[in-house]
C-alpha positions as CSV (number, residue, x, y, z in Angstrom):
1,X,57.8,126.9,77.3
2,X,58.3,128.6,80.5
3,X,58.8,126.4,83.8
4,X,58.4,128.1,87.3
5,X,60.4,126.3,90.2
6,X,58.5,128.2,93.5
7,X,60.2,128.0,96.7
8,X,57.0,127.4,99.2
9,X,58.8,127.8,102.4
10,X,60.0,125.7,105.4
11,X,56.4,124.0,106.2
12,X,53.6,126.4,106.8
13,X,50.6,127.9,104.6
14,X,52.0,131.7,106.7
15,X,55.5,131.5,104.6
16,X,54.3,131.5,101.2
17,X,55.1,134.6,99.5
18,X,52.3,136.4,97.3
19,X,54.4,136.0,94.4
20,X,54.0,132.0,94.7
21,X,50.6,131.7,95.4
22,X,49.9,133.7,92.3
23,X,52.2,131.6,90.1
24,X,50.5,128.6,91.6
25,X,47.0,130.0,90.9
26,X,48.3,130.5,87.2
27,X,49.4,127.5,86.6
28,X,48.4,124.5,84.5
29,X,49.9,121.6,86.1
30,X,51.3,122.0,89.7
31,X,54.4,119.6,90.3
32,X,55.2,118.4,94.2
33,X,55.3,116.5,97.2
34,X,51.5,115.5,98.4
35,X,52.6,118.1,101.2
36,X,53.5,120.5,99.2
37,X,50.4,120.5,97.2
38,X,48.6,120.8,100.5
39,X,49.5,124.4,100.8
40,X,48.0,125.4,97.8
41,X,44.2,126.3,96.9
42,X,43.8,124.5,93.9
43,X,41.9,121.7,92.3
44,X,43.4,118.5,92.3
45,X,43.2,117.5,88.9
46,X,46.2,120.2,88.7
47,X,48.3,118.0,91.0
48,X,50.9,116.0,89.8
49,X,52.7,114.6,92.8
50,X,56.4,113.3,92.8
51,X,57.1,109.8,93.5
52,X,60.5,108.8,95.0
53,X,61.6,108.7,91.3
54,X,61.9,112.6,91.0
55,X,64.0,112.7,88.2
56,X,62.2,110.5,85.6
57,X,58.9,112.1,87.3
58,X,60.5,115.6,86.3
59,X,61.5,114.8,82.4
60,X,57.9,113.4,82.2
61,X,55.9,115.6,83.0
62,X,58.2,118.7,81.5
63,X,57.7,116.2,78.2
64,X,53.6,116.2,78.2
65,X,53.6,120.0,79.3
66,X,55.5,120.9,76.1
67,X,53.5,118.6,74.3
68,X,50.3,119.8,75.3
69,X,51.9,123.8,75.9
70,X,50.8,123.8,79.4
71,X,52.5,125.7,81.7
72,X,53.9,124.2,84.9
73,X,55.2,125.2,88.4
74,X,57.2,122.7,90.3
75,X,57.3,123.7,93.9
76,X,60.5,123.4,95.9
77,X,60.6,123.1,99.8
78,X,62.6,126.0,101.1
79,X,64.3,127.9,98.3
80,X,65.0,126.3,95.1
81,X,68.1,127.9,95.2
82,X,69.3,126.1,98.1
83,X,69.5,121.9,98.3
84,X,66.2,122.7,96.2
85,X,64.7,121.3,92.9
86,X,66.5,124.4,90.6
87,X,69.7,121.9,91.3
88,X,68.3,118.7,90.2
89,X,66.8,120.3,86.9
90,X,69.8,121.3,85.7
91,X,72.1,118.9,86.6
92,X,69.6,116.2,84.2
93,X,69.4,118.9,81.7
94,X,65.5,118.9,82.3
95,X,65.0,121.7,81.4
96,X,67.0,124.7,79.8
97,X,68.2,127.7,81.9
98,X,66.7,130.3,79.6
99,X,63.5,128.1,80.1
100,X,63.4,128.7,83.8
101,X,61.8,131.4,86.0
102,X,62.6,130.9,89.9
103,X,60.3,132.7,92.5
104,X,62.4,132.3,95.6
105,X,60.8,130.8,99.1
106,X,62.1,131.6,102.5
107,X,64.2,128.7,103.7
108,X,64.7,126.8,107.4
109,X,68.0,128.2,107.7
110,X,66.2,131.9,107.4
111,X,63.6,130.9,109.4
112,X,66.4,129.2,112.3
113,X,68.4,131.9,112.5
114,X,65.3,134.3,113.2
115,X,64.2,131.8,115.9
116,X,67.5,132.0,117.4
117,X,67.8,135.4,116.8
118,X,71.1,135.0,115.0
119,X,72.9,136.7,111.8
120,X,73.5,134.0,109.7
121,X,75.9,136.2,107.4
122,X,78.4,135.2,110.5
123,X,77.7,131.7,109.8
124,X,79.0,129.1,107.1
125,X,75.8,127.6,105.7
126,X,75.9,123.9,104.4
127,X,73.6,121.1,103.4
128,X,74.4,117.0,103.7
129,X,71.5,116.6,101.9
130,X,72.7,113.9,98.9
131,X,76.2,115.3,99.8
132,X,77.9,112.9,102.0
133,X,81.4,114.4,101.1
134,X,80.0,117.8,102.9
135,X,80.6,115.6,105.9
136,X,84.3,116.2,105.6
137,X,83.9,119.9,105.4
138,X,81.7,120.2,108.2
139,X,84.3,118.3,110.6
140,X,86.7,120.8,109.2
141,X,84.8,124.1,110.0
142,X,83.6,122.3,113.4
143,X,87.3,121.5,114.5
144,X,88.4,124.5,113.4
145,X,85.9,126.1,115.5
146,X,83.7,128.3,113.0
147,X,80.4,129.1,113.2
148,X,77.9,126.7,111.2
149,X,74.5,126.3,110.0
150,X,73.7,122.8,108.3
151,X,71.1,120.4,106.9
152,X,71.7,116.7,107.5
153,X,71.4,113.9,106.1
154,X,68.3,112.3,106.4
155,X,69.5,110.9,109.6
156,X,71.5,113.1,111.8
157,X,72.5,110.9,114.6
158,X,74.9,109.6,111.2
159,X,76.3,112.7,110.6
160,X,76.7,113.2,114.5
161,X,78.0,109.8,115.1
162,X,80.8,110.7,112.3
163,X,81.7,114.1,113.9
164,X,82.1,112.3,117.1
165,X,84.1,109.1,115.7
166,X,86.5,111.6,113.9
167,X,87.4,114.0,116.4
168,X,85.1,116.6,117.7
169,X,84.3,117.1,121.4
170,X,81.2,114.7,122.4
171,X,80.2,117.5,124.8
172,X,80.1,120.4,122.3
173,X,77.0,122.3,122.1
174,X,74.5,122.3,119.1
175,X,71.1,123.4,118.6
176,X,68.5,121.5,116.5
177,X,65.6,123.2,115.0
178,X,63.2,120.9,114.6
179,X,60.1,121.0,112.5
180,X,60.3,124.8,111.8
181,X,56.9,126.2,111.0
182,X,55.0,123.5,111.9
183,X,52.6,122.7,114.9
184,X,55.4,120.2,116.4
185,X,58.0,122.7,116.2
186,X,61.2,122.0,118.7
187,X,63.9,123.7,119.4
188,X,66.2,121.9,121.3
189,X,69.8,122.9,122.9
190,X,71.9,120.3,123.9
191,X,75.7,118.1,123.5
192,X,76.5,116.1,120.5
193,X,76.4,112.9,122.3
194,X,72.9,113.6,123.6
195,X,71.5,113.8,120.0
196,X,72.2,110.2,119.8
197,X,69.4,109.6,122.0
198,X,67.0,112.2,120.7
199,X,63.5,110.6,118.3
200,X,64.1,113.5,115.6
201,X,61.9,114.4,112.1
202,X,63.9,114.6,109.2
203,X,62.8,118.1,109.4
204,X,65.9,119.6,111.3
205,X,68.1,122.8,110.6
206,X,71.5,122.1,113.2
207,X,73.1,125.5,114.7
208,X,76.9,124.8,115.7
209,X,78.0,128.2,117.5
C-alpha cells in the first residue's frame, strides 16, 4: 500500500503545488487538520481529520486503509520534510519507508525569507517545535552571533524569555513573521524584550540577523 505525506504549504489555497492537489484529487481517504482539509476541493466523506491524538489517529487510519486497500494522503503543513508529519511516521514505525511517497510543500521559512528578501542558505534553520533542547542550540548560534531562522515553541514569548534569562542582549533585533499567507499576515521588526508584550498566533517564523 502506498501512503502520500503532501506538504500543502504555509496557509493559503495560492501555495499548493499542482502535484498536491492532484494527489489529493486521487486519493481515497484524505488525512489532516480541519484547516488543512479546507484547502482542498473534495467531498467530505474523504476527510478524516486529526484529533490532538495524532499518533494513535495515524496507526488507525493507515490500519483500515490497508484493510480496505484504500489509498491515503496525509497532508503536512509546510513541508513534510521539515518539523512535518514524514518525522512522526517514522519515528512510530507507522508506516514503512519503502511504503512512502512524499510530495514536497513550500514551507514558512521559504516563504519568510522571500518576504524579507533574504538568502536563507546564509542562515542556520531550526525548529522548537516538540524540541525544547533546540533551545540550547539556538542560545548558542544567537550568542555566538550567527545568522538564524527558527520555529518556536508554541509560545514564543517562552523561548524569548529563556534567551533573555540566559544571556542574550534584551535589545537585540528579531523579526517575526506572523501568519504568513494568510489575510492577517504581520511582519513585525522589533527587540527581544518587546516580544514579551506582543498578542502573537502560533503561526510565526522568527528571523535573528
Amino acid at each position: 500500500m502506498r501512503v502520500y505525506i503532501v506538504g500543502i504549504g504555509p496557509g493559503s489555497k495560492e501555495y499548493l503545488t499542482l502535484k498536491a492537489v492532484e494527489t489529493v484529487k486521487n486519493a481515497d481517504i484524505v488525512v489532516g487538520s480541519k484547516r488543512a482539509l479546507e484547502l482542498f476541493d473534495i467531498e467530505e466523506d474523504k476527510w478524516y481529520i486529526l484529533s490532538k491524538n495524532i499518533v494513535e489517529d495515524l496507526k488507525k487510519v493507515i490500519e483500515y486503509a490497508k484493510k480496505e486497500k484504500k489509498s491515503v494522503v496525509i497532508l503536512s503543513t509546510g513541508d513534510p520534510c521539515f518539523s512535518g508529519l514524514l518525522k512522526t511516521l517514522l519515528k512510530y514505525n507507522i508506516v514503512n519507508r519503502e511504503d512512502i511517497e512524499v510530495i514536497p510543500g513550500i514551507s514558512s521559512i521559504q516563504v519568510a525569507a522571500s518576504k524579507l528578501k533574504i538568502s536563507w542558505e546564509d542562515y542556520h534553520i531550526l525548529t522548537l517545535h516538540g524540541k525544547e533542547e533546540n533551545r540550547k542550540v539556538l542560545l548558542d548560534l544567537i550568542k555566538d552571533n550567527k545568522k538564524v531562522i527558527f520555529l518556536p515553541n508554541k509560545n514564543l514569548k517562552e523561548d524569548i524569555e529563556y534567551l533573555i534569562e540566559n544571556g542574550v542582549d534584551e535589545n537585540k533585533e528579531i523579526v517575526i513573521c506572523e501568519n504568513l499567507t494568510y489575510p492577517k499576515e504581520r511582519i513585525i521588526e522589533c527587540k527581544l524584550k518587546e516580544v514579551l508584550h506582543l498578542n502573537l498566533s502560533y503561526l510565526v517564523v522568527c528571523v535573528v540577523k
